[in-house]
C-alpha positions in Angstrom: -29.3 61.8 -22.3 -26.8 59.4 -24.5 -24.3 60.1 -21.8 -26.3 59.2 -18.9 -27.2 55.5 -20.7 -23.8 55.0 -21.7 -22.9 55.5 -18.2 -26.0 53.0 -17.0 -24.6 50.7 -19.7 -21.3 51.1 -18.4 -22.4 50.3 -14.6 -24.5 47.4 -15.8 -21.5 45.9 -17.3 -19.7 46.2 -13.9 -22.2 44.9 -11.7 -22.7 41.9 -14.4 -18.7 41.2 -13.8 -19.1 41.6 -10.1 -22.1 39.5 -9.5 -21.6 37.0 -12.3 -18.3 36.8 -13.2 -16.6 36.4 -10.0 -13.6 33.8 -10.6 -12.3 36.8 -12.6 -11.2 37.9 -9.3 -8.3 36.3 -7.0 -6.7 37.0 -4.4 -3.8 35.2 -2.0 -4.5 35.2 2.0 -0.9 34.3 4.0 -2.0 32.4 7.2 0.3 31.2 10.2 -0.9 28.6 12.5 0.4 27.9 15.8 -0.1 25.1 18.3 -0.3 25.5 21.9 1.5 22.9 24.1 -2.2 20.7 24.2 -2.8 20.9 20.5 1.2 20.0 19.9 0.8 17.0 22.1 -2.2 15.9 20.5 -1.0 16.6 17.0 2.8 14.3 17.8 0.5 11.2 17.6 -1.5 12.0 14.6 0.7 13.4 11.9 3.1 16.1 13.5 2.2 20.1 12.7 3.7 20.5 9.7 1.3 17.6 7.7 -2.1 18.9 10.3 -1.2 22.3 8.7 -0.5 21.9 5.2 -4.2 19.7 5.6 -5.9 21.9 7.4 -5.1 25.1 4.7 -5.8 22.4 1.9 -9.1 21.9 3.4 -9.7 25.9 3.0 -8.5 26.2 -0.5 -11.1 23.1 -1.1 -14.4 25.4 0.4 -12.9 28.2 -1.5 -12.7 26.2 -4.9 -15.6 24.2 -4.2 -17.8 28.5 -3.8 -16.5 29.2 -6.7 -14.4 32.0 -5.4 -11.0 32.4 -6.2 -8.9 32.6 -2.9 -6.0 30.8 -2.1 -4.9 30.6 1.4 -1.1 30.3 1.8 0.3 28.9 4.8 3.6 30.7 5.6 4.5 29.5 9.0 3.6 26.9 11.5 5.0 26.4 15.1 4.8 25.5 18.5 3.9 28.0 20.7 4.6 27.9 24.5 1.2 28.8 26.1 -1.5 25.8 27.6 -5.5 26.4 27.1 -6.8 27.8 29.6 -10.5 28.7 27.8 -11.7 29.8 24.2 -12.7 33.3 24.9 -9.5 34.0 27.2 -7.4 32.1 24.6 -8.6 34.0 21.6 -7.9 37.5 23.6 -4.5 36.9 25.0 -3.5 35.6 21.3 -5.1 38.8 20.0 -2.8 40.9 22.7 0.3 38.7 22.3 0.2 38.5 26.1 3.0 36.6 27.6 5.1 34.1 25.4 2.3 34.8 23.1 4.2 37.4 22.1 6.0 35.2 20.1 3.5 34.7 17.7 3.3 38.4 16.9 6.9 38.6 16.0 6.4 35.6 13.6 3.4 37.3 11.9 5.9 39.9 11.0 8.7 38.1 10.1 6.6 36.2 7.7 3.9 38.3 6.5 0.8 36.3 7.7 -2.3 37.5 7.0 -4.6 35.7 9.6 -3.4 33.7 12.8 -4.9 30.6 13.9 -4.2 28.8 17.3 -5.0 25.0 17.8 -5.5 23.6 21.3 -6.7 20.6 22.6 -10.1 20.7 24.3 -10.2 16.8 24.8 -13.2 17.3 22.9 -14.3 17.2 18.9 -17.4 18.7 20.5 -18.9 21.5 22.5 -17.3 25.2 22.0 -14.7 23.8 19.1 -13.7 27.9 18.2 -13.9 31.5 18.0 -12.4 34.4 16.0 -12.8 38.0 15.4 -15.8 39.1 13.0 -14.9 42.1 10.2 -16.9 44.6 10.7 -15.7 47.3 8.3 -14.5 47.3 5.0 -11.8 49.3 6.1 -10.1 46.1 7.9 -9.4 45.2 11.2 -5.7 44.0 10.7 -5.4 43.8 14.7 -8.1 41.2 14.8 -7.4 38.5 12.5 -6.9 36.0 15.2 -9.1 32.8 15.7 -8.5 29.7 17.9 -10.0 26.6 17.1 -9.9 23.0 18.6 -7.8 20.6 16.9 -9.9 17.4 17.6 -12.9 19.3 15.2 -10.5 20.8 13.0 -9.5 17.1 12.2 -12.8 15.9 11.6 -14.4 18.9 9.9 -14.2 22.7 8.5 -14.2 24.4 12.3 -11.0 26.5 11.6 -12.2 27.5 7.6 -15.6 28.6 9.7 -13.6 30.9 12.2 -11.7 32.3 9.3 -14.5 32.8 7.8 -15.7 35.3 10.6 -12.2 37.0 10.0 -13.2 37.8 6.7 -16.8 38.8 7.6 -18.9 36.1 7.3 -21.3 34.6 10.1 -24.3 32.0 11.2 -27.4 31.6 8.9 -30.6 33.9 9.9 -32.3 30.4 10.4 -30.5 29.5 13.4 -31.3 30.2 17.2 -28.1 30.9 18.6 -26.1 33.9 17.1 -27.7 33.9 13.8 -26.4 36.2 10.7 -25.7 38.0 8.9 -23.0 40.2 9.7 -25.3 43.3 9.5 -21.8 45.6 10.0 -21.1 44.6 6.4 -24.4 43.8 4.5 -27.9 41.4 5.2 -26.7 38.5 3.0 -23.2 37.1 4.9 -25.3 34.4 6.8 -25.0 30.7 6.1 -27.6 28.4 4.6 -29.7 25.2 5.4 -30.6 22.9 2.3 -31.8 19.8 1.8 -30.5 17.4 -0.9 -31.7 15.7 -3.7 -31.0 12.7 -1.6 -32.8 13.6 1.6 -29.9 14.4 3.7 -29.9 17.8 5.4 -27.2 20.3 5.0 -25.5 22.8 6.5 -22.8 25.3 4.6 -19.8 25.7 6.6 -21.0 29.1 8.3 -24.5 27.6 9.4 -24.4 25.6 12.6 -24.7 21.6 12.3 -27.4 22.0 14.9 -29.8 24.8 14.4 -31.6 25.3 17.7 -34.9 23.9 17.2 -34.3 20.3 16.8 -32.8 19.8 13.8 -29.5 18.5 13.0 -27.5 19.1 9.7 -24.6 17.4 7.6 -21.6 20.1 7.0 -21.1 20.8 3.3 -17.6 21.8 2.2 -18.3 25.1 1.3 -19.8 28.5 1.5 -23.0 29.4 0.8 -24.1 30.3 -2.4 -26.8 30.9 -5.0 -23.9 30.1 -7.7 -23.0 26.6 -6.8 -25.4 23.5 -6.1 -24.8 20.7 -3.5 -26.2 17.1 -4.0 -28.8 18.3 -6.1 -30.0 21.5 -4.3 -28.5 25.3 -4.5 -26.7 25.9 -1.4 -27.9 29.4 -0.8 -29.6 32.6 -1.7 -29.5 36.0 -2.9 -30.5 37.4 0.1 -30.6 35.4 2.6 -26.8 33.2 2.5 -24.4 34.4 0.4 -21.1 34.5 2.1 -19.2 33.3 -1.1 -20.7 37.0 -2.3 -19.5 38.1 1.1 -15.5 36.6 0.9 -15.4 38.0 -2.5 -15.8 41.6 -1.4 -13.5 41.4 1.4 -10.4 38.8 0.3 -8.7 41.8 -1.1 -9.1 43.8 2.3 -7.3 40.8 4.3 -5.2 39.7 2.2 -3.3 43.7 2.0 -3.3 43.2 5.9 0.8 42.8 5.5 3.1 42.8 3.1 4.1 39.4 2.3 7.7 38.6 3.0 7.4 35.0 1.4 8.5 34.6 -2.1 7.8 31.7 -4.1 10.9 30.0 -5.0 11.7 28.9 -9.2 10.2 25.1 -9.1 12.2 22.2 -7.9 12.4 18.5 -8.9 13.5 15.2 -6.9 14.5 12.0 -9.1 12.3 9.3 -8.0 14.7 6.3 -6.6 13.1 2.3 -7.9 14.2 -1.1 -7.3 15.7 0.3 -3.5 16.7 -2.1 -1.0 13.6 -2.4 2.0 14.2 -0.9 5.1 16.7 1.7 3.4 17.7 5.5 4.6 17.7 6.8 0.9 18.4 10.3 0.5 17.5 12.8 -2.7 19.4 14.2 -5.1 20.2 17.8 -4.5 18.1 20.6 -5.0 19.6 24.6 -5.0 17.0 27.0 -4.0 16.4 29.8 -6.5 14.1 32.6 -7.7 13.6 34.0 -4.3 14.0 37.7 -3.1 13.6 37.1 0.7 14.0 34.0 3.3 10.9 31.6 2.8 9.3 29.1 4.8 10.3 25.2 4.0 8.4 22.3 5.6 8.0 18.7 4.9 5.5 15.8 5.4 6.3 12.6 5.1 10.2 12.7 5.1 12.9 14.7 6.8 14.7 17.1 5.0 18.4 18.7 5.1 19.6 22.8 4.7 22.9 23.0 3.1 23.9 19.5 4.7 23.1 20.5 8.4 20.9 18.2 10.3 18.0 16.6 8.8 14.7 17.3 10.8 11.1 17.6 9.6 10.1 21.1 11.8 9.4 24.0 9.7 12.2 26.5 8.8 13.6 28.8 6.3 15.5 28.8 3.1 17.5 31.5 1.2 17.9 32.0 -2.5 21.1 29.9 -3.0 20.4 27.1 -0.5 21.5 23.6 -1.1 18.3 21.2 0.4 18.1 17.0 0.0 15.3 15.4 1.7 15.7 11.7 3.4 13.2 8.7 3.4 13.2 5.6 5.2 11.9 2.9 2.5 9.2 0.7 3.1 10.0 -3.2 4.5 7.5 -4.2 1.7 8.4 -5.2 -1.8 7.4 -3.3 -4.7 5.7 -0.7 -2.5 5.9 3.6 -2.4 6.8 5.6 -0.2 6.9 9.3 -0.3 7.8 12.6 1.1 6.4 16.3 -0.2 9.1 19.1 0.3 7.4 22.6 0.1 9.3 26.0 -0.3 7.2 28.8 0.1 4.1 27.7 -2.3 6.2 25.7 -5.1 5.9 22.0 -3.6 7.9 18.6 -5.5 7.7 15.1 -4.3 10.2 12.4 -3.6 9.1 8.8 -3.5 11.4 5.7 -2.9 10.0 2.6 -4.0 11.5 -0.9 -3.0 12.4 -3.7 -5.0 10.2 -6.7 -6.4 10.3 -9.3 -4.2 12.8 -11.6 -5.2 11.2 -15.0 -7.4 10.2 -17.9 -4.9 9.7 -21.2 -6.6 9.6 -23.6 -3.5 6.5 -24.5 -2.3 4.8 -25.4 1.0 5.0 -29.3 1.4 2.1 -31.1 -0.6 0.0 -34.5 -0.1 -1.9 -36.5 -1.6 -3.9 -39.2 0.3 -3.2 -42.9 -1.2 -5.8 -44.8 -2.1 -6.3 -49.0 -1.2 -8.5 -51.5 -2.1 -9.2 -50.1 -5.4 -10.7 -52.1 -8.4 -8.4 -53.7 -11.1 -7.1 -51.4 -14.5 -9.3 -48.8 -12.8 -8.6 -44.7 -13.5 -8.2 -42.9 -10.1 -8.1 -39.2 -9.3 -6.5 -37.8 -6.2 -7.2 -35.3 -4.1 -6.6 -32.0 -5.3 -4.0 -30.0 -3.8 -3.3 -26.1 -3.5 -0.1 -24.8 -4.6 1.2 -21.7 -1.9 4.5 -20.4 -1.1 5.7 -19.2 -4.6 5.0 -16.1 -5.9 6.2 -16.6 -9.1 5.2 -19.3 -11.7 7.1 -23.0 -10.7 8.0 -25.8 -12.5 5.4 -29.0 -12.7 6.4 -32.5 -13.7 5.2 -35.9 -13.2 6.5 -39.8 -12.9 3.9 -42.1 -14.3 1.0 -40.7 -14.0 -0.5 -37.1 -15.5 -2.0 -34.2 -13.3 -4.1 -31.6 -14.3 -4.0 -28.0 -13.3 -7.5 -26.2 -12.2 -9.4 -28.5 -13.7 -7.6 -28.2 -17.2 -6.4 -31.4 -19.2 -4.6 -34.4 -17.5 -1.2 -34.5 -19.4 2.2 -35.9 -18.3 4.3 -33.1 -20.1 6.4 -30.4 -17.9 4.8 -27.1 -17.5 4.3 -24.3 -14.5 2.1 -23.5 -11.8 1.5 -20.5 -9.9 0.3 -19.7 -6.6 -3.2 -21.0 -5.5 -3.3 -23.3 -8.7 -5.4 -26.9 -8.2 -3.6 -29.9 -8.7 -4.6 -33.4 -9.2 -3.3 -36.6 -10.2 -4.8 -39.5 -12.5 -3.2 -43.0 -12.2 -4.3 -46.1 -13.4 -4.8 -49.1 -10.9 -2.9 -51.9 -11.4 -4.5 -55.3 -13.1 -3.2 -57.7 -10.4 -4.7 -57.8 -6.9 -3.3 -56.6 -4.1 -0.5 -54.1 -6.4 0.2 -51.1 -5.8 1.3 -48.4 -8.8 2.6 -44.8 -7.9 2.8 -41.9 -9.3 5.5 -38.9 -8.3 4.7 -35.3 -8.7 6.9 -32.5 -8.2 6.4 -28.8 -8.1 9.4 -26.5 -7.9 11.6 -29.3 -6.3 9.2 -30.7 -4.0 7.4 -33.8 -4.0 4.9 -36.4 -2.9 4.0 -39.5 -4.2 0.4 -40.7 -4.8 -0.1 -44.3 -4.8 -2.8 -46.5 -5.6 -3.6 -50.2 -4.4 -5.5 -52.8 -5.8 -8.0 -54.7 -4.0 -6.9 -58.5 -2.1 -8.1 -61.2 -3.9 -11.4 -62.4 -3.5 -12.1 -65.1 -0.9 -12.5 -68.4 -2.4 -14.3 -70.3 0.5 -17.1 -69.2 3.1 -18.6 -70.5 6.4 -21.9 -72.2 6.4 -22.8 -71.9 3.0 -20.8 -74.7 1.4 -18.2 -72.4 -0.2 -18.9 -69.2 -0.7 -19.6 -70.2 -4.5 -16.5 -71.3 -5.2 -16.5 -74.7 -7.5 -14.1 -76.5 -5.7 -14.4 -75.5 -1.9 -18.1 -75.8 -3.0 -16.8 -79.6 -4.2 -14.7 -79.7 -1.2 -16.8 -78.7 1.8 -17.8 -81.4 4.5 -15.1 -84.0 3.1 -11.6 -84.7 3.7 -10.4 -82.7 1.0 -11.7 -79.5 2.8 -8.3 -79.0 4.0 -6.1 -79.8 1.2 -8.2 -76.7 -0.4 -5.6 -74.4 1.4 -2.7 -76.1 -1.1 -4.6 -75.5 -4.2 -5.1 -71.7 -2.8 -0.8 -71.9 -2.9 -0.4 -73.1 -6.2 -2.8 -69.9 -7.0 -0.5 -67.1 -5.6 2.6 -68.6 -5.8 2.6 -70.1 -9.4 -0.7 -68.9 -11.4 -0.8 -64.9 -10.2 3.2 -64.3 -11.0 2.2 -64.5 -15.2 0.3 -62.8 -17.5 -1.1 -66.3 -18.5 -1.9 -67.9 -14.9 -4.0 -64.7 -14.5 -5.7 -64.8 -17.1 -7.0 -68.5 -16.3 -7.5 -67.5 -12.2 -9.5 -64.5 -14.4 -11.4 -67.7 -16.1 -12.5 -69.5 -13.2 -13.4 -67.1 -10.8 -16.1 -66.2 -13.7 -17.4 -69.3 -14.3 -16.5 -70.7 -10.3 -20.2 -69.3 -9.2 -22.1 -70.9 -12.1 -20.3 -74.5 -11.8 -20.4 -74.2 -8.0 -24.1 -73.6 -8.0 -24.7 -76.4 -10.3 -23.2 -79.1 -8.3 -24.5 -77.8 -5.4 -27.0 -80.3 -3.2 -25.7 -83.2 -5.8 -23.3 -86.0 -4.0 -22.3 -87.6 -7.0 -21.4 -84.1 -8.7 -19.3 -83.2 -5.4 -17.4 -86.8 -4.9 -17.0 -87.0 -8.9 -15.1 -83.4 -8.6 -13.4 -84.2 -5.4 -12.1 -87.6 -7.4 -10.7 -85.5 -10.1 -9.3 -83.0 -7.4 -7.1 -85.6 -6.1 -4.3 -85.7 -9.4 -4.0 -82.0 -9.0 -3.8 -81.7 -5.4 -1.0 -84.2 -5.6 0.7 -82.4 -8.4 0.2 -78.8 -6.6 1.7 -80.0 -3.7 5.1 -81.3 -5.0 5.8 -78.4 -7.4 5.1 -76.3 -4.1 7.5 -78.4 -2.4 9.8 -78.1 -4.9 9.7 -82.1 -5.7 8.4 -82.5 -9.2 11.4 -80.8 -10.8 13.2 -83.6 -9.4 10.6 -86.0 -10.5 10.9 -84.8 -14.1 14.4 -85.6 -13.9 14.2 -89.0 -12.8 11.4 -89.4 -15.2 13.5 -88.1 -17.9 16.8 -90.0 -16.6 15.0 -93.6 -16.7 13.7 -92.6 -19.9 16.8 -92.1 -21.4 18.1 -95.0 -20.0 15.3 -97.3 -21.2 16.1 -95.7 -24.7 19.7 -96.9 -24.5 19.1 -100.0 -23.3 16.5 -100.7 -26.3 19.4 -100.3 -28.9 22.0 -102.2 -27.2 19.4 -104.9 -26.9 18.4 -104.1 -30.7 
């Protein structure tokens, strides 16, 4: 009796590690994939083979990882084979008989050791029949039938080619599905896919269950297999005993993956010295790299780069490499500044990656012409802002300086000191208006060594006369108006600009008058006597205006001052 429950013991403890431990087992599936002429055309404009099949596999080990089981799908050789599509079903058995120059591909899953075989074609179509592949039925292993073809327009977009592998290692449909449900009843009643819906309301579909399931439903593929173990946007993506094929893979990875004896080696890992500051545009080729650690020729394929065997020609095709081998890989660098570029070199399953990055661009400090938009008929000893202006062109920060005036920078602080600007800066000017009318005062700015000037001009002066209204209130066209002094007005108006507006002191008095002009004017205004008394005094100054204007009273003074003199002398020689 104590024997038979330490055996029960001992079988509950290995049914606990196969049910609930199962990372603890691992296993390594080698997989070629070959392209027929359709797929290889298709593929030339989106990628090339090599990067389409290092995705592709990546895709598989995501499910995998993302079921929690712990297979790793190795992809040991990808090629072009020379065979069209004809259709799926004839497709999938001529591959499976090597019929023809498909024969080709059986030699290659000698040579290196592949597991499973997967051919892409092109249907035209990301829809419709998208794949087949041979179902395990037997835990024995069906070595013979490890073949799938799948179409490469849904393999891009989705997990078509991890489904038909998946029927190479035994799994199928869900049971919920009308057309060719699971589960793979040769093998057990839980290999079937599973339909879930998510904690966000989208319906799913694991990648064995259709996307459509017959009876008007239609589903969103989730990357992996079905599972009681794992959850998917909220919900458990399968069941115990109704979609399990993670349970399913588990049991039968070992069988496929002892299908052949792998002939690819992983090599001792490799490194490429990154490559900075490279001209743009650049062929820039890696340091060497000698291939060690391997017992047998290995597969080598690149994305992203070319690559070179003991200095042959560089070429980005698949190929292989022997322990000893001398490999550099070639980029072209980018025609941007500061910007990456990279290549990954793989050798069996050890991967490194070169990147060549170009140089900073190179500091520009000149920037596109600037304006600012002068300003007229502005008040007297007023404070003016200009427009603002945006600073472009440079891409580093430029100098900023400034001729009387001050500028400020995004709003900041007017100042007059030198200091930077960078790209897409605000700049504006303030400059006071000048106190004289009609003057015009300018200020100079320069950024990186060009410039524009912003200028400022002061209104004219004010009329001093009208029409109509018996001067415009101005005192003495007001004194004038109607009389025959009305047009010596114009000569007073001379002795204004030419003589009174040139000084500091003549200002201030024109200043003077033209605020009291409106008062006086009024006053005297509709009174006769007032006008003719003002016109009377008018008369001395009119006369005086009009010979310093012709330039006469300086010669008046000196005659004046002559005679003078004279009558001086005379006195004392009389006295």
């Amino acid at each position: 009796m104590q024997r038979i429950n330490c055996f029960s013991r001992f079988m509950a403890a290995i049914f606990f590690l196969l049910c609930f431990v199962p990372s603890v087992f691992s296993a390594t599936i080698d997989v070629m994939v070959v392209f027929d002429s359709t797929a290889k055309s298709w593929v030339d404009s989106n990628g090339g083979m090599n990067i389409f099949a290092v995705d592709t596999v990546a895709r598989m080990n995501q499910a995998t990882a993302n079921s929690n089981v712990n297979l790793t799908f190795r992809l040991v050789y990808a090629a072009e084979v020379s065979y069209t599509h004809i259709n799926m079903s004839l497709d999938l058995s001529r591959l499976q008989a090597g019929s023809g120059n498909l024969s080709a591909v059986h030699s290659w899953r000698n040579t290196f050791g592949a597991d499973l075989v997967v051919m892409l074609v092109d249907t035209g179509s990301a829809s419709g029949t998208v794949g087949m592949g041979y179902m395990l039925t037997t835990y024995s292993g069906e070595p013979d039938y490890a073949f799938s073809v799948s179409a490469i327009r849904s393999v891009d977009i989705s997990h078509t080619m991890t489904h038909e592998i998946g029927h190479n290692l035994g799994c199928d449909h869900s049971k919920f599905q009308k057309s060719d449900p699971g589960p793979n009843t040769y093998l057990n009643t839980y290999s079937a896919g599973w339909y879930f819906t998510g904690t966000n309301g989208i319906p799913y579909n694991t990648i064995m269950a259709y996307s459509s399931d017959g009876y008007g439903n239609i589903y969103v593929e989730a990357p992996l297999f079905s599972t009681p173990l794992e959850s998917y946007e909220g919900k458990v993506a399968g069941d115990t005993a109704d979609g399990d094929n993670s349970r399913n893979i588990r049991e039968t990875m070992d069988i496929v993956a002892a299908y052949l004896p792998s002939t690819i080696s992983d090599p001792d890992q490799f490194n490429f010295i990154d490559q900075t500051d490279v001209a743009l545009n650049t062929v820039v080729t890696s340091n060497e790299i000698t291939v060690s650690g391997l017992n047998a020729a290995t597969i080598i394929y690149i994305s992203g780069g070319t690559y070179s065997i003991n200095s042959g020609s560089y070429k980005s095709t698949s190929d292989t490499v022997n322990n000893g081998d001398i490999v550099t890989v070639r980029i072209t660098s980018s025609g941007n500044y500061s910007t990456t570029k990279s290549a990954i070199l793989t050798i069996g399953g050890v991967s490194d990656t070169f990147s060549v990055t170009t140089q900073a661009a190179l500091p520009d400090t000149v920037p596109a012409q600037f304006t600012f938009t002068d300003k007229t008929g502005v008040a007297l000893n007023t404070t003016v802002i200009s427009n603002a202006i945006t600073v472009s062109g440079i891409n580093a920060a430029a100098s900023i300086s400034i001729i009387d005036g001050m500028y400020s920078i995004n709003g900041g602080l007017y100042t007059n000191d030198v200091g930077t600007v960078n790209n897409g800066d605000a700049v504006t000017i303030q400059l006071a208006s000048s106190g004289n009318y009609s003057t015009k005062t300018e200020a100079t700015l320069t950024i990186g060594g060009v410039s524009d000037t912003f200028s400022v001009t002061t209104q004219a002066v004010p009329a001093s006369g009208g029409s109509g209204g018996g001067g415009g209130g101005c005192f003495i066209a007001t004194a004038a108006f109607g009389s025959a002094l009305a047009g010596q007005v114009e000569i007073l108006r001379q002795l204004r600009d030419r003589y009174l507006l040139t000084n500091a002191f003549g200002r201030k008095f024109v200043a003077w008058y033209y605020r009291i002009g409106p008062g006086a004017a009024s006053y005297i205004e509709g009174k006769p006597l007032a006008k003719a008394a003002v016109r009377v005094a008018l008369y001395p100054l009119i006369g005086f205006s009009l010979l310093l204007i012709n330039g006469i009273l300086p010669y008046l003074f000196l005659t004046g001052f002559i005679l003078f003199f004279i009558f001086k002398l005379r006195k004392s020689f009389v006295t």
